[in-house]
N, C-alpha and C positions, 0 to 999 in steps of 0.2 A: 496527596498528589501535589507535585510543584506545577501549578500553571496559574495562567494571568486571570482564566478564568474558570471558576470551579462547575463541575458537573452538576444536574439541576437536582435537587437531593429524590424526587421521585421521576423514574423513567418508565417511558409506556412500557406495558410490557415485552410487545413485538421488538422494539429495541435492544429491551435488555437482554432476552435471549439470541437475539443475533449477537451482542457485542459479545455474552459469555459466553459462544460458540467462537466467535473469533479469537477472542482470548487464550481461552482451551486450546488450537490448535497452534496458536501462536508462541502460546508462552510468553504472553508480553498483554501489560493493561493498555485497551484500546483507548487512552486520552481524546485522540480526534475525533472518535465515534462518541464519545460518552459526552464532549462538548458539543456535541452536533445533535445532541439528545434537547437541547434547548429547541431545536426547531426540529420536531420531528417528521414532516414532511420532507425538507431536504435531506434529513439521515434515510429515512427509508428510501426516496429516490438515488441517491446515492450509492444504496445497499444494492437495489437492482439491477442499477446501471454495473455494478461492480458485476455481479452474478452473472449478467449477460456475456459481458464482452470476456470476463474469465471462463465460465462453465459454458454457453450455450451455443455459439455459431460454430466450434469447432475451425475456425479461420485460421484462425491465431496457434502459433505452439508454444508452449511453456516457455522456451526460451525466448522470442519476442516478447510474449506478454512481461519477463521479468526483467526484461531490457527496456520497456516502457517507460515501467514503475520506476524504476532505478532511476531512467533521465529525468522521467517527472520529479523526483524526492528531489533530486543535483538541482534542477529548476528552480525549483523551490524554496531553495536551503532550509530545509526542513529536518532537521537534526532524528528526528520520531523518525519520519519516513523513509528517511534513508539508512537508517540503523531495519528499522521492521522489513523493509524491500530489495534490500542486502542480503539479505537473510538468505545463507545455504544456494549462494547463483552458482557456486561450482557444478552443484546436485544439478543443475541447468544447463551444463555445456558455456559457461561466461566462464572464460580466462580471465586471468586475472588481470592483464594486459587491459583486455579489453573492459571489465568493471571500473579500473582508475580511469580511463579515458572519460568516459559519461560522465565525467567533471565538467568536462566541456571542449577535449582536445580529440575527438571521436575520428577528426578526420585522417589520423595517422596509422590506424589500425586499418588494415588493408581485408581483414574478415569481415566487415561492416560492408564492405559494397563487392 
């Protein structure tokens, strides 16, 4: 793997099954999880905090929640998570219109409010 900082060469177990669960679904190696294996405290709160506001209150619909992520990854410039959180937003109801916007020009898109 190309990063600055490599994966800790053993990860708790609870980790690693969640990262190879996400993996598997993904299709894509989880680098930020498996960096995050260094401290696994914040990976696991992380993991839950993820679990919750995705699977549990039922608030949120798919398509916000992946209009989140997406500004969040833009936010970020985080190359990883905005390739991973991009991922299939058609299958979401996100036009395309409106995925290049959450670069940061959000206000022109007139579906947003």
């Amino acid at each position: 793997m190309n990063a600055f900082i490599d994966q800790p060469k053993r990860i708790p177990l609870i980790l690693k099954l969640g990262i190879l669960i996400s993996e598997r679904i993904t299709g894509k190696t989880m680098l930020p999880a498996r960096i995050l294996a260094w401290y696994p405290k914040a990976a696991i709160g992380s993991g839950m905090m993820e679990a919750l506001v995705a699977h549990e209150d039922g608030q949120m619909t798919q398509r916000m929640l992946k209009l989140v992520r997406m500004t969040a990854s833009h936010a970020t410039a985080c190359p990883f998570c905005i390739d991973m959180n991009s991922h299939e937003y058609l299958q979401h109801g996100i036009t395309d219109e409106e995925a290049e916007s959450l670069r940061g020009d959000f206000e022109r898109v007139n579906t947003f409010f």
